[in-house]
C-alpha positions in Angstrom: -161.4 62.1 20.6 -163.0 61.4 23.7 -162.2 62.6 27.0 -161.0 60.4 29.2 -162.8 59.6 33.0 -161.3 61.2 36.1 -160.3 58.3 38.0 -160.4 59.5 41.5 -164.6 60.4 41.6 -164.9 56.6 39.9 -162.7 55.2 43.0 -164.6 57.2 45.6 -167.9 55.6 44.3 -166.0 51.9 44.4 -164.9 52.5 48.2 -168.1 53.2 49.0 -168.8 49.8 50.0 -167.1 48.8 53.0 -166.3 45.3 51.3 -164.4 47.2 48.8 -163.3 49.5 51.1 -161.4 46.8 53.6 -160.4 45.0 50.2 -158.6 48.4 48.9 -157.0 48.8 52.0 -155.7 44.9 52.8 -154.2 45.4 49.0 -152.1 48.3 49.4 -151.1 47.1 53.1 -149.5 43.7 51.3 -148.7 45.4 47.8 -145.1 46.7 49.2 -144.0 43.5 51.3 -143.4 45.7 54.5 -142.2 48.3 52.3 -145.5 50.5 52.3 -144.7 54.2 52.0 -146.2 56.2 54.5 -147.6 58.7 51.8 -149.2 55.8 50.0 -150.9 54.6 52.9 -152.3 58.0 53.8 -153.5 58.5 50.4 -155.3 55.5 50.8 -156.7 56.0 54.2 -158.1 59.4 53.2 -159.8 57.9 50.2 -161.5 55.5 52.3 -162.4 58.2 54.4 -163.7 60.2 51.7 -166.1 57.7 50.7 -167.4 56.1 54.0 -167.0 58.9 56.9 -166.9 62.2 55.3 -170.8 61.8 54.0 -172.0 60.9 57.2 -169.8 63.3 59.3 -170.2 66.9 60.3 -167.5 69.4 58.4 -166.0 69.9 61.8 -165.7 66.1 62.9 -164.5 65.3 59.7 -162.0 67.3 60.0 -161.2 65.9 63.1 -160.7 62.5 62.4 -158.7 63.6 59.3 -156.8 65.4 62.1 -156.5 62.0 63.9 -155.6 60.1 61.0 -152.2 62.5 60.6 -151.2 62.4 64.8 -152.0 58.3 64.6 -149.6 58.1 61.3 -146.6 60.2 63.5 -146.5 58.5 66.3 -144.7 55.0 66.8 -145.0 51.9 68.7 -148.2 49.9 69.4 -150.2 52.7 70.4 -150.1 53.6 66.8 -152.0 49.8 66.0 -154.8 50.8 68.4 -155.3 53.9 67.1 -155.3 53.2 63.6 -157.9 50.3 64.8 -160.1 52.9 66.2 -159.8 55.1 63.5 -161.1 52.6 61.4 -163.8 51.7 63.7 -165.4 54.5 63.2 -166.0 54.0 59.1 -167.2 50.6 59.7 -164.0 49.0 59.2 -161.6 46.9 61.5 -157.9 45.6 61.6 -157.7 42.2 61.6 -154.8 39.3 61.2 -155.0 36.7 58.9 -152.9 33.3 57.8 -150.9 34.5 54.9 -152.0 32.1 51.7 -148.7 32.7 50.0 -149.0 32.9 46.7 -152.1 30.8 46.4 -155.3 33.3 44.8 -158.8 32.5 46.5 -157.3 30.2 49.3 -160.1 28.7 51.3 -157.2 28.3 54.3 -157.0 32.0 54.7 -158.5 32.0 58.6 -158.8 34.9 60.3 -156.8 34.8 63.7 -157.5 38.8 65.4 -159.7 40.9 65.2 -158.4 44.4 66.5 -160.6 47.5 67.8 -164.3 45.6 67.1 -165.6 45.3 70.6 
């Protein structure tokens, strides 16, 4: 019988590309309906991070903005926005606001309305 895959090197090498990357992260963001667990999102932020920052990142500022990533994720209120905006920044990624579709797949109406931390 064959061995199976291990899934997570397979999803490192998908989030390598930053359209993937903002893809992943929009889907777990909406999969919950405001109910996103905190631990999921992590999970997912670090993955991200494991495939766009950590290659092009010293040991010592990677650990850093892992660091980051876990302060940002405590805190509360808007300053937490901003910071997770930055945070992103720095993989190449930003936050932005869109028009939800509803259900509608593929939408052409989808506009994007803000674009957070890309100045």
């Amino acid at each position: 019988m064959p061995k199976s895959v291990p899934y997570h090197p397979l999803k490192i090498k998908s989030l390598k590309d930053p359209n993937f990357s903002a893809a992943y992260l929009t889907e777990i963001f909406e999969e919950e309906e405001g109910d996103l667990e905190l631990k999921i999102m992590r999970k997912a932020l670090r993955d991200v991070f494991e495939a766009l920052g950590e290659p092009s990142m010293s040991a010592d500022d990677a650990k850093l903005h892992l660091e980051k990533l876990n302060i940002l994720l405590s805190g509360d209120g808007i300053a937490t926005i901003y910071a997770l905006a930055s945070w992103l920044k720095v993989l190449g990624l930003k936050l932005t606001v869109a028009v939800d579709a509803g259900d509608e797949e593929n939408s052409a109406n989808v506009a994007e309305l803000a674009q957070v931390g890309n100045v």
